[in-house]
N, C-alpha and C positions, 0 to 999 in steps of 0.2 A: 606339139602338145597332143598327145593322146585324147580322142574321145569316147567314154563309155555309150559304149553303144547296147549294154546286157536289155534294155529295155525297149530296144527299137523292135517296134513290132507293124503290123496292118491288120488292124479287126474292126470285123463289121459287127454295126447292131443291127439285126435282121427279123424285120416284126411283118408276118403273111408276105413272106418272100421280096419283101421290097427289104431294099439298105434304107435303114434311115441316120442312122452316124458313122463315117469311116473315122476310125482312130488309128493314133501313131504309136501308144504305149500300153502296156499291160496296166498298168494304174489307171491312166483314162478308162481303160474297156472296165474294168471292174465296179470303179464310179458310176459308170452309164448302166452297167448289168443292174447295179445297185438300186440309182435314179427311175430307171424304166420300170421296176417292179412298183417304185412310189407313185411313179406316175401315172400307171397305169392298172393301178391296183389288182396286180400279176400275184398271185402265190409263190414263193420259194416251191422250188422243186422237192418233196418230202425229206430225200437223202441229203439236201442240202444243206435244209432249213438253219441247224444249227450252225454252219461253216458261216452263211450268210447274217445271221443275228451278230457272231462273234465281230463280222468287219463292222456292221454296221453301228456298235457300240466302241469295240475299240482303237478301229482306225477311220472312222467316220467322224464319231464323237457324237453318235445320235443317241438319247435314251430311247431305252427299250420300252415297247409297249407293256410286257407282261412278260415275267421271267420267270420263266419252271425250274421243278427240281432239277430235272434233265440238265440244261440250260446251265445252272449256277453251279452245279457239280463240275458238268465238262470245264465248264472255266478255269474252275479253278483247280483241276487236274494240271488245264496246260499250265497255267500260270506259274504253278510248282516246280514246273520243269524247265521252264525258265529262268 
C-alpha cells in the first residue's frame, strides 16, 4: 500500500531565534503560523494580511473580527473562480 507522503515536511516555529515547535506537515505549520499570531498578538505581515484573514475564516472556521471592502471583494472574486 502506497503512502502519500505530498505532505511530509519539517518546519520550525522560530520566535527570537529559539525553535519553539518542530512540525511534520505543512497543515500543522500553517495552524501554528495561525495560533502564534493569536497567541501572541503578532500582526499579519501587511502583504499577507489578506491571504491570512482568508485561512482563518474559511479553513479555520474562525469569524472575522472586521471585514473591509478590500477583504469581501477578494473573496468573492476567488470564490467565483471556483
Amino acid at each position: 500500500m502506497a503512502t502519500d507522503t505530498s505532505d511530509d515536511a519539517q518546519v520550525f516555529l522560530v520566535i527570537d531565534n529559539e525553535v519553539i515547535i518542530e512540525m511534520n506537515s505543512y497543515r500543522e505549520a500553517m495552524f501554528s503560523v495561525v495560533a502564534a499570531h493569536h497567541v501572541f498578538n503578532i500582526e499579519y505581515p501587511k502583504s499577507l494580511k489578506m491571504c491570512f484573514k482568508f485561512l482563518e475564516e474559511y479553513v479555520f472556521g474562525m469569524a472575522p473580527s472586521k471585514k473591509t471592502i478590500t477583504y469581501s471583494t477578494g473573496v468573492r472574486v476567488l470564490m467565483s473562480k471556483m
